[in-house]
C-alpha positions, 0 to 999 in steps of 0.5 A: 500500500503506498503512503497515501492510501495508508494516510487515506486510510487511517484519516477514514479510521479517525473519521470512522471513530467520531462517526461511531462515538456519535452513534454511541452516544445517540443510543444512550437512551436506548434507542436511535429516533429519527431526530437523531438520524436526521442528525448523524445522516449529513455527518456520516456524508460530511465524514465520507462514512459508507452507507454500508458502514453507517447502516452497520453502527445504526443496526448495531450502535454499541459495536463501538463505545467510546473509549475513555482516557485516563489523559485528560488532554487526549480526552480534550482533544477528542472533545475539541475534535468532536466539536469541530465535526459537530459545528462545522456548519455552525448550526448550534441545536439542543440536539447538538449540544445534548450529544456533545455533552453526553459524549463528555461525560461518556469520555469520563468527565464529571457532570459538572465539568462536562457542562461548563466545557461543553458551554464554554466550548460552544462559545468558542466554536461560535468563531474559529479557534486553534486547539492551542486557544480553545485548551488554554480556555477549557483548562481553565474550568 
């Protein structure tokens, strides 16, 4: 396999475990609805995610839970990851918000800890900011 197919490859993995955290989640409360479909749909196009892969983590969402860190960095850094996926197009919904902020805790933050990142974090993603930025910020709850 050359060097592009191989970093072609682990970018679609990475993608892949985003899409899949986000399926994990959304099912938290049991059940996919179609509210949370309508949601995870565009984000598996955004993510070039397959319709063969999307309707296998749909059938099967807790195939791939999240995986904790004991880092809190890498653990940041999924976050900041996560958001940049989510609010890429800028909307900013309670679905959003809500799937972000389980994903949090799903990490292994607290609740509390979860909610003020994940509210500062939307403030950040509101404009465009470095992880350099938004870790400096988020350090700081």
């Amino acid at each position: 396999m050359d060097s592009f197919n191989t970093v072609a490859s682990k970018e679609h993995s990475k993608r892949f475990a985003h899409f899949s955290s986000l399926v994990y989640v959304a099912q938290s409360n049991g059940v996919i609805d179609d509210d949370e479909k309508a949601f995870l749909r565009p984000i598996a196009i955004k993510l070039g995610i397959t319709e063969k892969e999307y309707n296998m983590l749909i059938a099967n969402p807790k195939k791939y839970p999240v995986e904790r860190s004991s880092d809190t960095n890498k653990s940041l850094r999924r976050l900041f990851e996560m958001f940049q996926v989510i609010y890429a197009d800028g909307i900013q919904d309670d679905l959003q918000r809500k799937i972000v902020y389980d994903y949090a805790l799903e990490l292994g933050f607290s609740h509390q800890y979860a909610e003020k990142v994940v509210n500062k974090s939307v403030v950040l993603f509101s404009g465009n900011f470095s992880f350099k930025d938004y870790h400096a910020v988020v350090s700081n709850v």
